[in-house]
N, C-alpha and C positions, 0 to 999 in steps of 0.2 A: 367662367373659369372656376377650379376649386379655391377655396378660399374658407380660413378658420374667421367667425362673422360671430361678431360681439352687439349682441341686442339689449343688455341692461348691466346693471354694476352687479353681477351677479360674480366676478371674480374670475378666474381662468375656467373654472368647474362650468361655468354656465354658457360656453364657446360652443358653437356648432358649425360642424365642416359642412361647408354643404356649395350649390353651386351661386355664384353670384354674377352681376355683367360684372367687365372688367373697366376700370376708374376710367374715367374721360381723360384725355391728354389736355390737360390746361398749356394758355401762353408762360412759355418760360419752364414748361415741364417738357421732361425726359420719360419714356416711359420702358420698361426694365425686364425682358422675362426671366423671372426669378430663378435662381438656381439653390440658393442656402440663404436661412435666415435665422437672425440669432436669437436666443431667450435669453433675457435676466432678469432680475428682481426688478425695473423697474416695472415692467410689463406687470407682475403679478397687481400692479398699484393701479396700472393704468386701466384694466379690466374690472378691477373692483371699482371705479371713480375715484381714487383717492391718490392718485398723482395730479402737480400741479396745473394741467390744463388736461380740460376735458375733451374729447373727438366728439362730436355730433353721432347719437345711437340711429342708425343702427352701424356698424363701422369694422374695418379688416386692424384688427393689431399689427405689431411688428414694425418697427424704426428702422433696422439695419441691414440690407439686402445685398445680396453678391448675384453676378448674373448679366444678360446682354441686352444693348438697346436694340430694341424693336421699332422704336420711329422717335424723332423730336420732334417740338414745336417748332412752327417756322421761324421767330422769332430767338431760336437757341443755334449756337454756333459751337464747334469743338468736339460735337461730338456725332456721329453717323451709324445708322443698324448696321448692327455686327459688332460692335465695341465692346471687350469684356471689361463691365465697369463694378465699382461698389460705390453703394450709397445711403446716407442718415432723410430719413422718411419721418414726416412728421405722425405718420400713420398707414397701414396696404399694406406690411411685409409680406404677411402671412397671406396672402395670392399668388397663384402661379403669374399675375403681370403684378408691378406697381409703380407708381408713378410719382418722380420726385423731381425737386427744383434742381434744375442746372447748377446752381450755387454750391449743391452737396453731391453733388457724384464727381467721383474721380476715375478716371483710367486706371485697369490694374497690368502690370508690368507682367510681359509676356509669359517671364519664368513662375511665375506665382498663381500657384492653385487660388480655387473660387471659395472655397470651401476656408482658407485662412487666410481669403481678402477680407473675407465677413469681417474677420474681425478689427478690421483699421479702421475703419471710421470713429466709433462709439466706445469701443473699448481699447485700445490703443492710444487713438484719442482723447479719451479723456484722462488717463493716465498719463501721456505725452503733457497736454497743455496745463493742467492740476501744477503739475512737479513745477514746468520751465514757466510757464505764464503768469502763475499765483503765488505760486512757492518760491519760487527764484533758484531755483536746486543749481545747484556747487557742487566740482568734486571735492574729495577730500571727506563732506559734512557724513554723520551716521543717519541713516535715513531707515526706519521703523514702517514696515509696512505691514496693516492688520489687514485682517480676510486674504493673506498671502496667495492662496491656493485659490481662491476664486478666477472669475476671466477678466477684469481689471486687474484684481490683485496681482497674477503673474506679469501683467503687462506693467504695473509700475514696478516691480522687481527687477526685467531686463532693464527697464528704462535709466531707474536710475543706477541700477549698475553699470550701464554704458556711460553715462552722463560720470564715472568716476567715486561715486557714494560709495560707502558701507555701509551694507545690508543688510537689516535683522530683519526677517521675514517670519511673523508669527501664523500658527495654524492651526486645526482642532486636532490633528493625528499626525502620527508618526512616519507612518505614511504621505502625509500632502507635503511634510517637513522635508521630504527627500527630494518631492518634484520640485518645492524652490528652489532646493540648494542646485540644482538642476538646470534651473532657469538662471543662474547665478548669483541667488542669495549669500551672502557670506555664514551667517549664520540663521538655523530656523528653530524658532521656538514654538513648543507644544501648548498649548493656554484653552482646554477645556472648560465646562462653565465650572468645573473645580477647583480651576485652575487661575482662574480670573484675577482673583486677590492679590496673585503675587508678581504679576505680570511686568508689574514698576519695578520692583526689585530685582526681576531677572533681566532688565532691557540696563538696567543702573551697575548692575553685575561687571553686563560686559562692555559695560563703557568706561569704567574704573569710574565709577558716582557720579560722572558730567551729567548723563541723561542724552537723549537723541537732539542732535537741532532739529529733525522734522521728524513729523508722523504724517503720513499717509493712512486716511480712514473711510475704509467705506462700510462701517461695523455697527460704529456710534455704540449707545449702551453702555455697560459695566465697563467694557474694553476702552471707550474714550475714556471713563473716568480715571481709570490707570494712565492713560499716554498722559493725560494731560501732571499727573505722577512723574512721568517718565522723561518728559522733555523737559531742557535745559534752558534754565534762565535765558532770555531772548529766541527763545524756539519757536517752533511753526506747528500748527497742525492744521492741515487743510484735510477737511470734512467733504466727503466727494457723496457718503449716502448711509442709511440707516440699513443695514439689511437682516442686523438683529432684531428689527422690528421695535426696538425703544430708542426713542428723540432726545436725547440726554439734555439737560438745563447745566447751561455752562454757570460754572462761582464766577463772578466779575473780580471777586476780591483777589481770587489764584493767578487770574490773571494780571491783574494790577501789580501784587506782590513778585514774581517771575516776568515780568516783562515779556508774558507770552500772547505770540498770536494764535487765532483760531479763525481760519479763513476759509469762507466757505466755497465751493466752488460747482457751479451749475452748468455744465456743458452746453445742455440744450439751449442758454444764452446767447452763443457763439453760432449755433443749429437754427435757430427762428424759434425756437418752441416756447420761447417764453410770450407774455402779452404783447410786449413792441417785436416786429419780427425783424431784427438785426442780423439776419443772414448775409446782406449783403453788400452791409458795412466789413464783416470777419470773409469774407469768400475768401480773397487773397489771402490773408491770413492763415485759413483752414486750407488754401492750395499748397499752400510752400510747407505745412508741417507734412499734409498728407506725405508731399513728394519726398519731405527727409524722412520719413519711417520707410516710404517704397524703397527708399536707397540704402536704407541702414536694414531693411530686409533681404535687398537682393546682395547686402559685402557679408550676408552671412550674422550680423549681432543682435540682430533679434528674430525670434523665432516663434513667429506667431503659430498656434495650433490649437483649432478645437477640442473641446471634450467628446463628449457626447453627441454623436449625432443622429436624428431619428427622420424615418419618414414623416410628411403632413400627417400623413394620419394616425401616426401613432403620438400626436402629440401632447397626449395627456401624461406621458412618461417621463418629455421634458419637460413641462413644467413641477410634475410632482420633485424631479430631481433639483432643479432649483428652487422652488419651495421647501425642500426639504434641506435644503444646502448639503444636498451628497454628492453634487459635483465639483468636476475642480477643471480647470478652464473654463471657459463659455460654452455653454451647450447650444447644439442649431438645430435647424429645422431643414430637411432637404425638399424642394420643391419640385426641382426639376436637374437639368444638364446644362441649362441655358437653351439660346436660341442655334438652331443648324448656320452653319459657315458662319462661327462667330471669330472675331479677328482681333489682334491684341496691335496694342499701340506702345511702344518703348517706352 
């Protein structure tokens, strides 16, 4: 099969398309032919080595896959070839097959393209569980989300718009400012790195000086040092990823002083991807959230949609544009169509 094959921490730059066998069907695995796969910043981490677990080299990238089962193990039940599913891969996106635990694929609902199931698992997902699971989100609270325009970011903007919040959705143009309000931001603010400084004052602006109960951050850097500026006495910030590329060192004393938390939040926890692999303690868990996004996508209030999407082989454009953060939703990878007389399950 084709397949983008990562041979050393050489970064995205060092990927080579080329042909490979296609993954073994393990007990307990599903195995997928792919249709679209996503890119984010974490990927840029995981091809350099320097995301929190390593894959064994030589290895296919890519976690998040849309697209149909081609066989189970005999050991897996619920799901049969021909089912158009999405699923969180611990590694394989980037192959036209890839093979994942039963625990992380779900059925995608008939009415719903492939190409915007990609994106429920991982980034949907983690925007979903961040907010309700860690953060405790409430309507009514002001809720501050930075990297607004990215493809988390828009996802926690419908989220917790739906969920009843007020929205301040921050972004680097004037432009990205329109696709939240879009997405249902209440307000979007412009915060370039000129702009950084003042970021607290304009989140304190429009709160009449309370400051946000939560910040949602997947930014870190200069921009956390402001929320944590920005949020109110007994406030929240859950820390979802650094993609400004600087790991900010939290004041304990700011914290102490404001009664504020700072809460980190690792999805792939939930996924298996950390060292204990806990997937199958959260399965149920991760079923009944998947099934409330599939429902709150198919009444219409969230409106999952790709950015960017390129052929496999053109894929040095996505990652340059996520690298470069000049997208704005999730950019994907198209593989394939899926497999012929694929069949959807309600």
């Amino acid at each position: 099969m084709r397949a983008l094959l990562c041979e050393s921490w050489a970064g995205w730059r060092g990927l080579r398309l080329t042909d490979v066998a296609p993954p073994p069907l393990r007990p307990g695995g599903v195995r997928i032919a792919v249709a679209y796969a996503s890119v984010g910043y974490a990927l840029l981490l995981q091809t350099s080595g320097r995301y929190q677990r390593k894959p064994p080299l030589p290895f296919v990238p890519g976690t998040e896959v849309s697209g149909t089962v081609l066989e189970v193990a005999p050991d897996v039940s619920g799901f049969e070839p021909g089912d158009r599913v999405v699923a969180a891969l611990d590694w394989g996106g980037f192959g036209e097959e890839a093979v994942a635990t039963a625990e992380t694929v779900w059925h995608v609902p008939a009415a719903m393209p492939l190409d915007a199931a990609t994106l429920m698992p991982t980034t949907y997902g983690t925007a979903h569980a961040s907010l309700h699971w860690r953060a405790g989100l409430t309507a009514g609270q002001t809720v501050v989300v930075l990297g607004a325009a990215g493809g988390v970011g828009v996802a926690a903007v419908e989220i917790a718009r739906l969920a009843g919040a007020r929205v301040i959705a921050v972004t680097r143009t004037a432009e990205r400012s329109e696709l939240v309000r879009a997405h249902g931001a209440h307000h979007a603010l412009v915060c370039d790195a000129d702009q950084t400084h003042s970021l607290a004052a304009q989140i304190k602006a429009l709160t009449d000086g309370q400051g946000a109960d939560l910040v949602f951050d997947p930014v870190g850097g200069a921009q956390f040092e402001q929320a944590l500026h920005a949020v109110r006495p007994e406030g929240k910030i859950v820390l979802i990823g650094f993609a400004s590329g600087d790991v900010p060192q939290i004041p304990a004393n700011l914290l102490l002083v404001k009664n504020v938390e700072v809460i980190g939040f690792n999805f792939g926890w939930y996924l298996g991807w950390s060292p204990v692999d806990a997937r199958r303690r959260y399965a149920q868990q991760l079923r009944e959230m998947m099934q409330t996004l599939f429902t709150q996508v198919g009444e219409g209030r969230l409106r999952p949609a790709p950015g960017a999407c390129h052929a496999l082989a053109d894929y040095a454009q996505a990652f340059e544009e996520v690298e470069g953060r000049r997208s704005t939703r999730r950019v994907i990878l198209q593989l394939g169509t899926g497999a012929p007389g694929a069949r959807s399950v309600p």
